[in-house]
C-alpha positions in Angstrom: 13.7 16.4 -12.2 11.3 14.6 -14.5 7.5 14.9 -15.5 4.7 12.5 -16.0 1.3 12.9 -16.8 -1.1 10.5 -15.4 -4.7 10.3 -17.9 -7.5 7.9 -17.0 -7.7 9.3 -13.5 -10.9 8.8 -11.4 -13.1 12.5 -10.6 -12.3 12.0 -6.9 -8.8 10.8 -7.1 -6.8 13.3 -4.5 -3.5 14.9 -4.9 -2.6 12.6 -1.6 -3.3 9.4 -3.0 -0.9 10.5 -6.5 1.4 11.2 -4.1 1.0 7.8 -1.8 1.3 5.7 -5.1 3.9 7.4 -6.7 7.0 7.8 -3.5 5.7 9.8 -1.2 7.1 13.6 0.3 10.9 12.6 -1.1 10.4 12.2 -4.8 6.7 14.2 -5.5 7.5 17.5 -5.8 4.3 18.7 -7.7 0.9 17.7 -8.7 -1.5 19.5 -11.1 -4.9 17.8 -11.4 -7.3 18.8 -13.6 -9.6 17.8 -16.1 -8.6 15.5 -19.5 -8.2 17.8 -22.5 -9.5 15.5 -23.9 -12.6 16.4 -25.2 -14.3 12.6 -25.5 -13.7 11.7 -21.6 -14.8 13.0 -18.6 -11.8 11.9 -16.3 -9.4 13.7 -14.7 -5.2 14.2 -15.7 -2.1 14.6 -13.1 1.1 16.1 -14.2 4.0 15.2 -11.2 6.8 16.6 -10.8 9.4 14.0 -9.5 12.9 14.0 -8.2 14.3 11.7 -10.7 15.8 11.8 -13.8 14.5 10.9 -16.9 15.2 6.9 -17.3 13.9 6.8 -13.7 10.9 8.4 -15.0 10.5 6.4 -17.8 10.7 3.0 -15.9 8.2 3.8 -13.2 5.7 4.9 -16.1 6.6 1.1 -17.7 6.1 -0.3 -14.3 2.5 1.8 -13.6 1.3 1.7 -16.9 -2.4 0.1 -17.0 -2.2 0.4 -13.2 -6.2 0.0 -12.3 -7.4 3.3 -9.5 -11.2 2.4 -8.7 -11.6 0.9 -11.9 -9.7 3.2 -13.9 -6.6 1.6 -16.1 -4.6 5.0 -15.9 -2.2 6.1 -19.3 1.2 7.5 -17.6 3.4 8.9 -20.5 7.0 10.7 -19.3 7.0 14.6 -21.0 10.0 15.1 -22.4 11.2 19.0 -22.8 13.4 20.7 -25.6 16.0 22.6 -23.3 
């Protein structure tokens, strides 16, 4: 399993549309939206959960990286955790 977190996202971006852009039922296993912590924007995060490992995760995030969602260019950055 790996995780990304998605910044840059649109308010009215829906956990169904992370899910259509990023592979679907098979490799989505979770989705948390919620607001930036960041405290100078106003947009909206994702962390996903995928079924992938880690390089997977790391060359989707290459390959989405400045993707534009209704005018947004979204940040994707893989979280990598201390076991």
């Amino acid at each position: 399993m790996a995780t990304i977190i998605i910044r840059n996202l649109p308010d009215q971006i829906t956990e169904d549309r992370l899910r259509e852009l990023f592979g679907g039922e098979a490799l989505v296993k979770e989705i948390d939206v919620t607001d930036d912590p960041n405290p100078n924007t106003t947009h909206r995060q994702a962390i996903l959960t995928l079924e992938m490992s880690a390089y997977e995760a790391e060359q989707l995030a290459k390959r989405y990286q400045g993707m534009v969602i209704d005018g947004h260019d979204i940040r994707i950055a893989v979280a990598h955790f201390m076991g």
